[in-house]
ChimeraX commands (.cxc) that place a marker at each C-alpha (Angstrom):
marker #1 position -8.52,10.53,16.09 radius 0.5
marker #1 position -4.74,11.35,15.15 radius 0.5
marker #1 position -3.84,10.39,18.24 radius 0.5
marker #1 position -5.22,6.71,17.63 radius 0.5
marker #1 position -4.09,6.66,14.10 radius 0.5
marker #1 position 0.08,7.48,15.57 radius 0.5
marker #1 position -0.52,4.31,18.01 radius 0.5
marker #1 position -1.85,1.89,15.00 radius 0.5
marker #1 position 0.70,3.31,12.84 radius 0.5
marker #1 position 3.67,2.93,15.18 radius 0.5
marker #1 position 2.59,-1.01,15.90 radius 0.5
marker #1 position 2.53,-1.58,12.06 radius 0.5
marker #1 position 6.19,0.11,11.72 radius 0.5
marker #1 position 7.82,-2.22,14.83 radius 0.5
marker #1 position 6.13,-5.44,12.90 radius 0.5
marker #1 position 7.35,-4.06,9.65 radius 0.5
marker #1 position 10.77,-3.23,11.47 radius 0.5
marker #1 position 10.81,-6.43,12.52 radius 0.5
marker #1 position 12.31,-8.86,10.26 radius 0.5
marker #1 position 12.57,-8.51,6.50 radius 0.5
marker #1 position 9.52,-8.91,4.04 radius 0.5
marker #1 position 9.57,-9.86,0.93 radius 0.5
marker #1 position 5.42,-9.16,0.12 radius 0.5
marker #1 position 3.25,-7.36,2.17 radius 0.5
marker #1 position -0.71,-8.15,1.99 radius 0.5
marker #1 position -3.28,-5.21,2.56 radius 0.5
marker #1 position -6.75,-6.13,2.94 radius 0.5
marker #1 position -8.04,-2.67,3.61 radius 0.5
marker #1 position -10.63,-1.75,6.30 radius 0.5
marker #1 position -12.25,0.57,8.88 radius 0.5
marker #1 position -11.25,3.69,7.46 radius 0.5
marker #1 position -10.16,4.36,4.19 radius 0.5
marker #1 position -7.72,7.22,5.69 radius 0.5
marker #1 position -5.97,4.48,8.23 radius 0.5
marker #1 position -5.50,1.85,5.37 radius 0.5
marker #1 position -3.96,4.42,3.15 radius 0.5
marker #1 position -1.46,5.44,5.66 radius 0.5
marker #1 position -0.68,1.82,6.10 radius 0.5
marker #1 position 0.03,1.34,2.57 radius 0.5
marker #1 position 2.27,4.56,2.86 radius 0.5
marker #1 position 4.08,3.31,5.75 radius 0.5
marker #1 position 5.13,-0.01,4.14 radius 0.5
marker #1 position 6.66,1.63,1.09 radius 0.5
marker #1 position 8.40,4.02,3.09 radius 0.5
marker #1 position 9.75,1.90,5.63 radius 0.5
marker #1 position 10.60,-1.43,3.29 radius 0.5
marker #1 position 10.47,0.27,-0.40 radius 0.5
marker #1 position 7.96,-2.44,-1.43 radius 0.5
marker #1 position 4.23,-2.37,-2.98 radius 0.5
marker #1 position 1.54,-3.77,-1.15 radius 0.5
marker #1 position -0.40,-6.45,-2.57 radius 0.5
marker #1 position -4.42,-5.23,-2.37 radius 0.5
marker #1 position -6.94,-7.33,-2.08 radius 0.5
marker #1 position -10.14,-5.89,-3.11 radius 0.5
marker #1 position -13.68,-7.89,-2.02 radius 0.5
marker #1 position -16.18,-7.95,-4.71 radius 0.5
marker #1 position -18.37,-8.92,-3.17 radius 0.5
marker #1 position -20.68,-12.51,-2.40 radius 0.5
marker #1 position -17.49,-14.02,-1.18 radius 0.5
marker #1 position -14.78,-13.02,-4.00 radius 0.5
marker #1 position -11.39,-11.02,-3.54 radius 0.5
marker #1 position -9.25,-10.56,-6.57 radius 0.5
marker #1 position -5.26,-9.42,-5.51 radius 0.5
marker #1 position -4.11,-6.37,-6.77 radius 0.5
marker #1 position -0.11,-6.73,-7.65 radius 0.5
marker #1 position 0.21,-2.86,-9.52 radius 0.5
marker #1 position 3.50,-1.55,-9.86 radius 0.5
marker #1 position 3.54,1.91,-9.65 radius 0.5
marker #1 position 7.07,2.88,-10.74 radius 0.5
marker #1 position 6.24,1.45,-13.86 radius 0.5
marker #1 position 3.28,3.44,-14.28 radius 0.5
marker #1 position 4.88,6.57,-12.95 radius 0.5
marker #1 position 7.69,5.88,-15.72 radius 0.5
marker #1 position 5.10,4.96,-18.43 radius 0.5
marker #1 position 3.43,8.41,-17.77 radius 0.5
marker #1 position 6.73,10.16,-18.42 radius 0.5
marker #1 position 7.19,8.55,-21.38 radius 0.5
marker #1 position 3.59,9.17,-22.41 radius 0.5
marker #1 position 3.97,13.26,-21.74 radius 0.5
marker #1 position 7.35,13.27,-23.45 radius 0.5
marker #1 position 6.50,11.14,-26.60 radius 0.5
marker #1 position 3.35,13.78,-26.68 radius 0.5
marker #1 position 4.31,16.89,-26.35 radius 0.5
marker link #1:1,2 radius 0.2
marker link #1:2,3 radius 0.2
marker link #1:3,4 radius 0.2
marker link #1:4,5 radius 0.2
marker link #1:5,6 radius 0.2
marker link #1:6,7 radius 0.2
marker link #1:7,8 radius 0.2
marker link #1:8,9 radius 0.2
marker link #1:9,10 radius 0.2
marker link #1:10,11 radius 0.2
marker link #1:11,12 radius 0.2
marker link #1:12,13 radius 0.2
marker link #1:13,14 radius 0.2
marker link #1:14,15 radius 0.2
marker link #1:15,16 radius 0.2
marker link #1:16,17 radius 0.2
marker link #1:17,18 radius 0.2
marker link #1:18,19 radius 0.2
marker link #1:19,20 radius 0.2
marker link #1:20,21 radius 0.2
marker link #1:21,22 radius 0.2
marker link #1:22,23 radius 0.2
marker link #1:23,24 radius 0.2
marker link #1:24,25 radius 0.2
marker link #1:25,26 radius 0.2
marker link #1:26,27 radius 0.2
marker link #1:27,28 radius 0.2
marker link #1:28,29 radius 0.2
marker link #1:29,30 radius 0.2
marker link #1:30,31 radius 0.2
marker link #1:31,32 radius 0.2
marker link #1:32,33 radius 0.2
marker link #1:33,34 radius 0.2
marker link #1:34,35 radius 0.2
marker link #1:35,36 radius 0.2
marker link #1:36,37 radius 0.2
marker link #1:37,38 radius 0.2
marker link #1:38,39 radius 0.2
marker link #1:39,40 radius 0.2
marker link #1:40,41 radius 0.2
marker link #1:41,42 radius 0.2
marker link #1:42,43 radius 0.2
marker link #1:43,44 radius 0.2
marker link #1:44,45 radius 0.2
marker link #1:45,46 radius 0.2
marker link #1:46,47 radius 0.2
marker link #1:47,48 radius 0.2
marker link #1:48,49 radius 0.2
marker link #1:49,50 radius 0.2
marker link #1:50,51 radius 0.2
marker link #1:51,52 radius 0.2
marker link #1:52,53 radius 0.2
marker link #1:53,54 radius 0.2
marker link #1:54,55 radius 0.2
marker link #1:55,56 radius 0.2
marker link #1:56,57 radius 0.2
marker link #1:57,58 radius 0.2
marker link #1:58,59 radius 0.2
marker link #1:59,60 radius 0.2
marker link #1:60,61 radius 0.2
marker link #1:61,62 radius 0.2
marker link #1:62,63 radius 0.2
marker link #1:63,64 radius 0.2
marker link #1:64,65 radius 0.2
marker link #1:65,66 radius 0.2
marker link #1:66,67 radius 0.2
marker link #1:67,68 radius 0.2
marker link #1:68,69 radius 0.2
marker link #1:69,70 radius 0.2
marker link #1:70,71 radius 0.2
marker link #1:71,72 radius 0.2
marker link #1:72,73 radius 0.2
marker link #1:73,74 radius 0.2
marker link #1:74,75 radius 0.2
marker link #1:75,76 radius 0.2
marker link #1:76,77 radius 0.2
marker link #1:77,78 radius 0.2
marker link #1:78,79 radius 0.2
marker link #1:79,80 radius 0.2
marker link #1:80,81 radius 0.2
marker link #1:81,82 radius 0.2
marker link #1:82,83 radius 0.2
view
């Protein structure tokens, strides 16, 4: 399985490698394992978010645009301003 995962995962660096992005869509599927890694890879690779679409079902996706550095920084400021 790890084995297949490296092969996906090194086809989704060259396209990321291969010319610059400025948004990056996920639509996640298969296994929830592979999609995370993919997310992974594009941050480390590019230093960007993904944008997540999520399928709720009977036809309707909603796009997740979450910013995580802001949350990650919100947090601190949360613990410090409550300590």
């Amino acid at each position: 399985m790890e084995k297949e995962f490296n092969k996906i995962l090194i086809k989704v660096a060259e396209k990321l490698k291969s010319k610059p992005w400025k948004k990056v869509y996920l639509v996640p599927f298969g296994p929830a394992v592979l999609s995370m890694q993919i997310k992974l890879l594009v941050y480390r690779i590019l230093y960007i978010e993904t944008v997540d679409f999520l399928y709720a079902g009977h036809g309707v996706y909603y796009d997740l645009d979450i910013n995580l550095r802001l949350i990650a920084a919100q947090s601190n400021q949360f613990k410090i301003q409550n300590y």
